[in-house]
C-alpha positions in Angstrom: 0.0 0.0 0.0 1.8 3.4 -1.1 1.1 5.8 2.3 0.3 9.4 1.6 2.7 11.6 2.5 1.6 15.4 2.6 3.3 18.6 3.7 5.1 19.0 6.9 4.8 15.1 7.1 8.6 14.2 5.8 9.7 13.5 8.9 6.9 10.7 9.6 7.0 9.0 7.0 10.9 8.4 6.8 10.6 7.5 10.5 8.0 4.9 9.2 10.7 3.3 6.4 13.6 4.2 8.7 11.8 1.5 11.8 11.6 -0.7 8.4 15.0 -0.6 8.0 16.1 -0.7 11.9 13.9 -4.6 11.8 15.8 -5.5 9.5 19.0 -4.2 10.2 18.6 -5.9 13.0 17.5 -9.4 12.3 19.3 -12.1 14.0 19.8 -15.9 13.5 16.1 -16.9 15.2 15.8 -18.2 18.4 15.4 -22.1 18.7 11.6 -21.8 19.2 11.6 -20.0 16.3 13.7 -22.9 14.6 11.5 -25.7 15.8 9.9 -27.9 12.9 10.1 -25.2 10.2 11.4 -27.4 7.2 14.2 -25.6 5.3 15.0 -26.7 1.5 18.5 -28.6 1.7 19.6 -28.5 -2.1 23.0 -29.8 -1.1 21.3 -32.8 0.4 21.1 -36.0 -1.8 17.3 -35.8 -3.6 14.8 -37.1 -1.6 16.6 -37.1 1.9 15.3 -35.9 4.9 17.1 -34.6 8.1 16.0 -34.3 11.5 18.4 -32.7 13.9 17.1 -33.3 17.8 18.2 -30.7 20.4 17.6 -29.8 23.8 16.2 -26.0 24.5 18.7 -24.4 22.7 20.7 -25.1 19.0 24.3 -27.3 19.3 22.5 -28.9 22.6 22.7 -32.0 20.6 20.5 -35.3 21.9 21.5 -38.6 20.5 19.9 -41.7 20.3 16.8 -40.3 19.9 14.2 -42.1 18.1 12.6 -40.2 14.9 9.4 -41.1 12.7 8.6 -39.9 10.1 5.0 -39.8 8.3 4.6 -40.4 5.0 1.6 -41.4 2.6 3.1 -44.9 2.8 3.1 -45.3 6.4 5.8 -44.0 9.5 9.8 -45.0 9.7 11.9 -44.6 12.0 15.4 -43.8 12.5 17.8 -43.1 15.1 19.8 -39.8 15.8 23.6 -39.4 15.5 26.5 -38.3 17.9 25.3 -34.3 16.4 21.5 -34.9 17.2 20.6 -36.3 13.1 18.7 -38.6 11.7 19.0 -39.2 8.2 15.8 -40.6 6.0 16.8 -41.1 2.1 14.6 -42.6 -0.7 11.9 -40.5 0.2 9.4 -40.6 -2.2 9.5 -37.2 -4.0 6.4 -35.0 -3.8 4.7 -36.5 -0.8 4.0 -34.7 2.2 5.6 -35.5 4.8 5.9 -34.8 9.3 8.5 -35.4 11.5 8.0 -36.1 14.8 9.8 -37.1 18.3 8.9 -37.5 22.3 11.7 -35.5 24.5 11.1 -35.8 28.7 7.8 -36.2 27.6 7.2 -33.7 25.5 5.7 -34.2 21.7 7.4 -32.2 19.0 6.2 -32.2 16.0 7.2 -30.7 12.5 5.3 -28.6 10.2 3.8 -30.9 6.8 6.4 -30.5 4.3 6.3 -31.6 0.8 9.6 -33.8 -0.7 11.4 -31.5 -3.4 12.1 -32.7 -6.4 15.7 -31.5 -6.8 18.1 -31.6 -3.3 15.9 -32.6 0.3 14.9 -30.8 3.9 16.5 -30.1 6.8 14.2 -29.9 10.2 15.3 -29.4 13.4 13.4 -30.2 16.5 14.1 -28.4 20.3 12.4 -29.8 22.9 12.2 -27.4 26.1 12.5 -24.2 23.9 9.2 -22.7 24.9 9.6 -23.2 28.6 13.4 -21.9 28.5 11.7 -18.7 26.7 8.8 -18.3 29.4 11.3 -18.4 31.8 14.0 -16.2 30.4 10.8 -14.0 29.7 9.6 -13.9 33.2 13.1 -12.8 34.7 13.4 -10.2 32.2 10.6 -8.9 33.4 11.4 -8.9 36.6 14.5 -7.7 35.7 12.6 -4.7 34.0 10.7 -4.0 37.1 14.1 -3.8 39.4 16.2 -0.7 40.4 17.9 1.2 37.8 21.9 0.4 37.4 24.6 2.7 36.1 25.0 1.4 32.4 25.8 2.7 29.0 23.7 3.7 26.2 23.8 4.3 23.0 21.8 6.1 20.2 20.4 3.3 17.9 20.6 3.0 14.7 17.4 4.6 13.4 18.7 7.8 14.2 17.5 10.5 11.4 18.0 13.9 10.8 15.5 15.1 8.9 15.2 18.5 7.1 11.7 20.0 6.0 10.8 23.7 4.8 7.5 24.6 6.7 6.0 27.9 6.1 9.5 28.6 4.1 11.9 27.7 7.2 14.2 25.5 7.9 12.6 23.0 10.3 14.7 20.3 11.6 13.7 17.1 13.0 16.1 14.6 15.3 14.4 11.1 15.2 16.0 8.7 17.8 15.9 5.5 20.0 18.5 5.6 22.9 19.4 1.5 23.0 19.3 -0.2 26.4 20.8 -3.8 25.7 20.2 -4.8 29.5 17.9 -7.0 31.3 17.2 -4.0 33.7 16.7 0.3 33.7 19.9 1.8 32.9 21.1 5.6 34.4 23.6 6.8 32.1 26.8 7.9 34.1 26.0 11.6 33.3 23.1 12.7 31.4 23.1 12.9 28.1 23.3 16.7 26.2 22.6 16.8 23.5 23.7 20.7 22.5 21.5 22.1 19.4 23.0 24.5 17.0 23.4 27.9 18.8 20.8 29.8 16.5 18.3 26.8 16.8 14.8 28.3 17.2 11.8 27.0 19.1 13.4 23.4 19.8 10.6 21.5 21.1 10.6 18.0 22.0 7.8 16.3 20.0 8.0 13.0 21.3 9.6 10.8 23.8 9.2 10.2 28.2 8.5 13.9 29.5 10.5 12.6 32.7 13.0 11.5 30.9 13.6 14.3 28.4 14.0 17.4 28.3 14.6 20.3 25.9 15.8 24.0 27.8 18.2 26.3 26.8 19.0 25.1 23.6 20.3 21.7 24.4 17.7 18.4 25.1 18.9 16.2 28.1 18.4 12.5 28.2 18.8 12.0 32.0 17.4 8.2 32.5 16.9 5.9 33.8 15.9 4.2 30.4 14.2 1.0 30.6 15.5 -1.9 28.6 15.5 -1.8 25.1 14.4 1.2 22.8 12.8 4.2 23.9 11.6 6.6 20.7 12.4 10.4 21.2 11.7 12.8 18.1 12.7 17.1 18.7 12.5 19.7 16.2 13.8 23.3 15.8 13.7 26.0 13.2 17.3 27.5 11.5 17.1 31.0 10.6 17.0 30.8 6.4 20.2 31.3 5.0 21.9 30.4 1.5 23.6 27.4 3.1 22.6 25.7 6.5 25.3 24.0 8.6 25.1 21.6 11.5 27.9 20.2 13.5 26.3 18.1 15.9 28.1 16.5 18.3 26.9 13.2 19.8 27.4 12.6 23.8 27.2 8.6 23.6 27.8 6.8 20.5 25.2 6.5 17.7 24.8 3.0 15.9 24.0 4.3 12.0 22.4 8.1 11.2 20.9 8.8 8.2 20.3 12.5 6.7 17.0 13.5 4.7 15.5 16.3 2.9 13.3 16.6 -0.2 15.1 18.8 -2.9 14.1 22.2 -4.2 16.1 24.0 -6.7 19.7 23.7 -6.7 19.7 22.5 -2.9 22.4 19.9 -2.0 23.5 17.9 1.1 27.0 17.1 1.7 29.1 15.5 5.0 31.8 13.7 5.4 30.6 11.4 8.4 27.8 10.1 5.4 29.4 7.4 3.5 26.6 7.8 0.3 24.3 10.5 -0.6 21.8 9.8 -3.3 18.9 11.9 -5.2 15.6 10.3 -6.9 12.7 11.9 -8.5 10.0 10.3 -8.8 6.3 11.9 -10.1 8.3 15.2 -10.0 9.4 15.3 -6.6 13.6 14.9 -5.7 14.6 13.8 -2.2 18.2 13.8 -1.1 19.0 11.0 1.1 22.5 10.3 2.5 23.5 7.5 4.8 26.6 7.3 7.9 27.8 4.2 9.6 28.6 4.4 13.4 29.8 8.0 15.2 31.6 7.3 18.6 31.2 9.3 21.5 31.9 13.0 21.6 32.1 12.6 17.6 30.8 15.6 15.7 28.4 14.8 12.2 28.8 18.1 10.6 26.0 18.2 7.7 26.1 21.2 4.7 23.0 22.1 2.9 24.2 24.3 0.2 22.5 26.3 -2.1 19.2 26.9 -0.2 16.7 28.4 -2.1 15.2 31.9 -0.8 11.6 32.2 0.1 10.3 33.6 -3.0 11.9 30.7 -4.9 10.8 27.5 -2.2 7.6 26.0 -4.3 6.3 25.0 -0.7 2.1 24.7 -1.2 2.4 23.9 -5.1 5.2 21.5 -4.0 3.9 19.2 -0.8 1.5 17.4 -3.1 1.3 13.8 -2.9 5.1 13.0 -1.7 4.2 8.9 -1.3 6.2 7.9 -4.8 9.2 9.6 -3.9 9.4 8.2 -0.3 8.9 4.6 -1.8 11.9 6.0 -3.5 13.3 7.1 -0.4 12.7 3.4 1.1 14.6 1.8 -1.9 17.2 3.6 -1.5 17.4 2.6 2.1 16.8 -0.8 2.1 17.3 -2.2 -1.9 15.3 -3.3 -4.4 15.1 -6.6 -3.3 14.3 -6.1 0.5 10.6 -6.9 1.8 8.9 -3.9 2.3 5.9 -5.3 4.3 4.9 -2.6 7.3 5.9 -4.1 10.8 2.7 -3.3 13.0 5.3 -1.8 15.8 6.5 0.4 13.4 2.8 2.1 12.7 2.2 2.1 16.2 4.9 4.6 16.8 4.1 6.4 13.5 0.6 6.8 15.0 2.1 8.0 18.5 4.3 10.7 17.1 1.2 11.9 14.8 -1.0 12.2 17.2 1.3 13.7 19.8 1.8 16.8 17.1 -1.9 16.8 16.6 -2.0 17.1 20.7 0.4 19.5 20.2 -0.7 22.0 17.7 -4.3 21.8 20.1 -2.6 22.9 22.9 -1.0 25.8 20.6 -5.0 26.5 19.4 -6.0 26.7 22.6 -2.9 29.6 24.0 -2.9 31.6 20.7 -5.9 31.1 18.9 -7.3 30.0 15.5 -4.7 30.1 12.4 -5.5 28.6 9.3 -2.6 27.3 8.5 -2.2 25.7 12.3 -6.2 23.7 10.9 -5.2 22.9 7.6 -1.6 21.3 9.0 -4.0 19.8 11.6 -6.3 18.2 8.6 -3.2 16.7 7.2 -2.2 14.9 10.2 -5.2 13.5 11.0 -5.5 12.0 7.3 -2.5 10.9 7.7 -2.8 9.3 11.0 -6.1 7.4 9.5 -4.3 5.9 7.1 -1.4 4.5 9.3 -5.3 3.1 10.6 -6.2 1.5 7.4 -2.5 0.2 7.4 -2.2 -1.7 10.6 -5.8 -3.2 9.8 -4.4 -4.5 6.6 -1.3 -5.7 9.2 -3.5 -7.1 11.4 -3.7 -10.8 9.3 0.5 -10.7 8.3 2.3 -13.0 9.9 5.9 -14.4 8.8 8.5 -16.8 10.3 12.0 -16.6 10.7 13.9 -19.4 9.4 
């Protein structure tokens, strides 16, 4: 589904494709539930040969000796496992549909039905204990979770975006983060974390993220913890005074896992740093974006960022321009993740995208309400609230996804 993206909605929308990217930057080898009777084509494997590994709660716990059937339309063998946990079946009859099966303390595992390939065989592994070694390991993590916070380090994850927009002809900024707690328990950060703003930053606001936690004063937003494990989303803005060429040099108090750098293109615009290892354009229906991508900044490291040839109000296209901006972000997402990478909307994802939107829509209320009606203010308004009904439509066309790691 392509999502609409509308005026002073850049930032959104890349943070949508940006969480895409994060999952799967961040895909691991699955756990051994995960594993557990999920056949996997074996083309190195004689043709029609079947293999079952057997192992105890976890991968490379190998149990030998173990006794294997497997069903087929002409009735159940068995076989025995090896020293590494295998048992081999060959002369399978190619095309049937198969299941393997075994008894461990007790406990029945059982494969998914697989059919026989033609060319090559299957390999299947089978854990026995895995789900009650994850309900335990979940349980103390939870209680983990639920403990005193420790001194710990941090760092800023790797869907960190800075994101560049031109609302109402001015430079408006966005920083879209995670701070990454890889503990089992809250985390306090030795110092807190400052994060210093450029010194003519205007109106920095934090948009999203733990009020108790964050905190945006004097030009500089502190992160002061505790953080609770895993990722916690922030997301500040602030305006640049419009000049020819816009500079940042940000300097990052704990180290940042991957940034990446956005703006859509007007004129002769460009976008150049040496801490971004590519920068690409696309335009697609008419619309340019400018997307450049860094690898890992230490601590104390400074990403300077130049966008050079900035055009001056008369010449920004801004309300001809917005228009329809989903194209170009599909763009925006190839050029993130490849052609070839699976696009399909992770449901956490949207629910953060919904979040953030609604939080500016709480927002520009709150500004209704202390300074009154402004058309602009309602018709900004009007596109977030289209916008946040179709992250709606999109997590009810999520809702029936499922996929397996494998």
């Amino acid at each position: 589904m392509k999502q609409r993206c509308v005026g002073g909605l850049v930032a959104a929308c890349l943070l949508s494709l940006a969480f895409g990217q994060v999952a799967m930057a961040q895909v691991a080898m699955p756990d051994a539930r995960q594993m557990s009777g999920v056949p996997l084509p074996a083309t190195e494997l004689p043709d029609g040969t079947v293999t079952v590994r057997v192992v105890r709660e976890r991968m490379g716990n190998n149990v030998p000796d173990q006794d294997v059937r497997l069903t087929t339309p002409d009735g159940t063998v068995t076989a025995v496992t090896d020293a590494q946990g295998r048992a081999e079946f060959t002369s399978v009859t190619v095309g049937s549909q198969v299941t393997a099966e075994t008894v461990i303390d007790g406990e029945t595992l059982r494969s998914q039905p697989f059919t026989v390939p033609a060319k090559g065989g299957v390999r299947v592994a089978l854990v026995g204990g895995a789900a009650r070694v994850a309900a335990a390991e979940a349980q103390a993590n939870e209680a983990a979770a639920q403990g005193p916070a420790r001194t710990g380090a941090v760092v800023f994850g790797p869907d960190t975006r800075i994101v560049l927009e031109f609302q109402d002809d001015e430079p408006t900024f966005f920083y879209i983060f995670s701070i990454v707690n890889n503990a089992r328990t809250p985390v306090n950060p030795v110092k807190p974390l400052v994060l210093t703003l450029p010194g003519d930053a205007e109106a920095a606001a934090l948009v999203s993220g733990p009020p108790g936690i964050a905190r945006v004063a004097d030009g500089a937003l502190t992160l002061s913890g505790p953080f609770p494990p895993g990722q916690t989303a922030f997301q500040i803005a602030f305006r640049l005074p419009l000049a020819s060429t816009l500079h940042i040099a940000q300097r990052w108090p704990a180290p940042v896992e991957g940034v990446l750098v956005a703006t859509e293109k007007a004129g002769a615009l460009t976008l150049s740093s040496p801490q971004l290892s590519g920068v690409r354009e696309g335009d697609s229906n008419g619309q340019v974006f400018i997307v450049g991508t860094g690898g890992r900044l230490a601590e104390d490291q400074v990403l300077d960022i130049t966008f050079a040839n900035v055009p001056a109000p008369p010449a920004w296209p801004f309300w001809t321009a917005v228009g329809v901006m989903g194209a170009g972000l599909l763009w925006v997402g190839w050029a993130l993740l490849g052609p070839a990478a699976d696009r399909s909307r992770d449901a956490r994802a949207l629910l953060a995208e919904r979040e953030r939107l609604l939080g500016a829509i709480a927002a520009l209320d709150a500004e209704a309400r202390a300074k009154g009606d402004d058309p602009k203010r309602d018709a900004k308004r009007e596109r977030l609230m289209a916008a946040v009904e179709q992250v709606y439509a999109q997590l009810d066309d999520a809702a029936g996804g499922a996929g397996t790691a494998a």
